[in-house]
C-alpha positions, 0 to 999 in steps of 0.5 A: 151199637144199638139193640136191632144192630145187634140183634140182626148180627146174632140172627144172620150169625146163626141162619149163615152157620146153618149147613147147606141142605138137599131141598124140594126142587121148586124152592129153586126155581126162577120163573123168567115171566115179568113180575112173576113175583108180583107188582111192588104196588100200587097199596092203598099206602106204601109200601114203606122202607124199613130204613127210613120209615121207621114210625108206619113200619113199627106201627105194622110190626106192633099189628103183625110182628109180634114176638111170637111170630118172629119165634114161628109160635104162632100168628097174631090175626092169622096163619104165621106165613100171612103175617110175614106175608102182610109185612113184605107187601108193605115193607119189602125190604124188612130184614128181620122179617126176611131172616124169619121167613128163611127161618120158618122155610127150613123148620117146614123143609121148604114147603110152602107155607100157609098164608105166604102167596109167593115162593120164598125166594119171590120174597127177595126178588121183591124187596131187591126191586123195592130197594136195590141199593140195600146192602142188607138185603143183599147179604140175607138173599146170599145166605139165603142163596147159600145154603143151596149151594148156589155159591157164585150167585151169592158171590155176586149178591156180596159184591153188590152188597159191598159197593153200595155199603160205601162207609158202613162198617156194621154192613162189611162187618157183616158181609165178612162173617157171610165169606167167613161161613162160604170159606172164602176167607180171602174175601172176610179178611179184606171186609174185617180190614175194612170194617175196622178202619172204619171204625167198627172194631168188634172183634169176633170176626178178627178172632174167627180169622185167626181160629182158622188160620187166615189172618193177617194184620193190615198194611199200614197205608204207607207201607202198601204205597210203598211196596206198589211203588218198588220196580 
């Protein structure tokens, strides 16, 4: 697994064991106006997908997500919430972006940021409509929706998330640690099966399981058919 794999695990691990809190009630709310959240474009160039277009997107990130900006120390040429801002208007779909912009929400208590032009929320509504299909994305906006206790809104997004990770075991790696933290151990033990007979055999969330008393060793596929088979 390479370095950003693992970096995004570490940092969805710990935004997703965050407790769930009271915040300010327009953090919560959805205007139902069409592109309330504003147009995806048109940029002069862009905006870029972060899964494909990886040498504009670093060239963005060397100009505006610097370290110290990941950290919430500081900006680069402006206030912090500007330099996240820049980056999701010409990548949308920027994971470690998406977790910053969560991150820097709680360390302010929800209120809005200097230089961010949308609600936090309007960020993941963006970067859905951007790129529907990407499975990260998803599982950051059911964290992200979680910790409201808007529990079967983010049910719905790891639904999502799960049929469009096709044979990705990384992301039903992933997307189990995020049912694992909702306690719907139900569900992170047949997304830990998944990932492991495709191959992603790390055990951490396996061994959660098992701390919680929740695991159960997979079916062998001939066993299964054969007990769906018995009158």
């Amino acid at each position: 697994m390479n370095r950003a794999k693992r970096l995004l695990i570490s940092a969805m691990a710990a935004i997703a064991a965050c407790s769930t809190t009271s915040f300010p009630t327009h953090v919560l709310a959805q205007s139902k106006e069409p592109n309330a959240c504003g147009a995806i474009g048109p940029l002069s160039e862009g905006p870029y997908d972060y899964r494909t277009e990886r040498t504009r997107v670093t060239f963005i990130e060397g100009n505006h997500f610097q370290p110290q900006v990941e950290a919430l120390v500081g900006g680069v040429s402006g206030p912090i919430g500007a330099e996240l801002h820049y980056v999701l208007v010409f990548v949308p779909n920027h994971p470690r972006v998406l977790l910053a912009l969560i991150r820097y929400g709680e360390k302010l208590k929800w209120m809005q940021a200097p230089g961010l032009k949308y609600s936090y929320e309007c960020y993941f509504d963006r970067a859905i409509r951007f790129r529907p299909d990407d499975a990260i994305v998803r599982m950051i906006y059911a964290t992200y929706l979680n910790k409201f206790s808007r529990t079967s809104e983010a049910l719905g997004q790891l639904a999502y998330a799960t049929h469009v990770a096709n044979d990705d075991g990384f992301t039903h790696y992933n997307i189990g640690l995020i049912y694992l933290d909702m306690k719907r151990y139900d569900l992170a033990l047949v997304q830990a099966h998944k990932a492991w007979s495709l191959g992603f055999e790390r055990p951490e969330l396996r061994d959660k399981l098992k701390a919680a008393g929740k695991w159960q060793e997979p079916v062998p596929a001939g066993e299964a058919e054969s007990e769906k088979s018995k009158p």
